[in-house]
C-alpha positions in Angstrom: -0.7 -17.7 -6.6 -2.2 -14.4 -6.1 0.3 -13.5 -3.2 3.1 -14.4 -5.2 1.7 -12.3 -8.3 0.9 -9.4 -5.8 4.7 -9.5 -4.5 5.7 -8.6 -8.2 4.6 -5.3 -7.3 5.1 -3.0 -10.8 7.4 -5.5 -11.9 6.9 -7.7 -15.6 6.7 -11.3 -15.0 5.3 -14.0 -17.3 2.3 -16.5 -16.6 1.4 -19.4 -18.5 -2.6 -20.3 -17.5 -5.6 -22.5 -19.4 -7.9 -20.2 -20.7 -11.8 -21.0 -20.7 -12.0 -22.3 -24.1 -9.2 -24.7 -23.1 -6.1 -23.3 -24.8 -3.0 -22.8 -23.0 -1.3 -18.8 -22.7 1.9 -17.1 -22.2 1.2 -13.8 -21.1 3.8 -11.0 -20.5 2.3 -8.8 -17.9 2.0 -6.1 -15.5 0.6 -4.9 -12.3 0.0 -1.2 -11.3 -1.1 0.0 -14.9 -2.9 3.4 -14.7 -2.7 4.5 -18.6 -6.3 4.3 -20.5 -8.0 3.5 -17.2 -11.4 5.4 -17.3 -12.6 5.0 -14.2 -15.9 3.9 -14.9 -15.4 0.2 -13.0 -16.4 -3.2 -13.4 -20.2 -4.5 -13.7 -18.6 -7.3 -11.2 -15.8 -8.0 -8.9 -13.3 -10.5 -10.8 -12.2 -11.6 -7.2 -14.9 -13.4 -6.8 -14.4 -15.5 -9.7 -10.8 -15.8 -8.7 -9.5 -13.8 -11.6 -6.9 -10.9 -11.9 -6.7 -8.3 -13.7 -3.3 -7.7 -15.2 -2.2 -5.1 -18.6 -0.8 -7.8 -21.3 2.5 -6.1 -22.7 2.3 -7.4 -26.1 -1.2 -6.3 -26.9 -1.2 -3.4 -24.6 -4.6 -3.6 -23.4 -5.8 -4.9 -19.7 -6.6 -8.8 -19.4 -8.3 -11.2 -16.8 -6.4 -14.2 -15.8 -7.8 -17.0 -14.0 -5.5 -17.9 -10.7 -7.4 -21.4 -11.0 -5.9 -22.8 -13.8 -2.3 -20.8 -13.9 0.5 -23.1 -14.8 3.9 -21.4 -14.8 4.7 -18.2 -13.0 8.0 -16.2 -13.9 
């Protein structure tokens, strides 16, 4: 999955994945996002926990999704 997500490039595509409380979400999203980024970094590296980080559209703010649990890809 993370190939395929990677091959979007700056492109908007739409995953559907399990969150960790168990709910199911759509997310509209984006690679490649610069905007707001401070530059301080990450207390961890999400690839080791198999997550991406991607900017949600809708809420305009950066998210983690889990490439474990995705369901749908668009």
């Amino acid at each position: 999955m993370k190939e395929q997500i990677l091959s979007k490039g700056n492109k908007i595509f739409s995953v559907t994945f399990i969150k960790k409380d168990g709910s199911t979400r759509r997310m509209v999203a984006r690679l490649g996002v610069r905007k707001g980024v401070k530059g301080v970094g990450m207390s961890f590296s999400p690839s080791e926990k198999n997550l991406m980080v991607v900017f949600d559209m809708h809420k305009r703010a950066f998210r983690m999704v889990n490439l474990e649990t995705i369901v749908e890809l668009k």
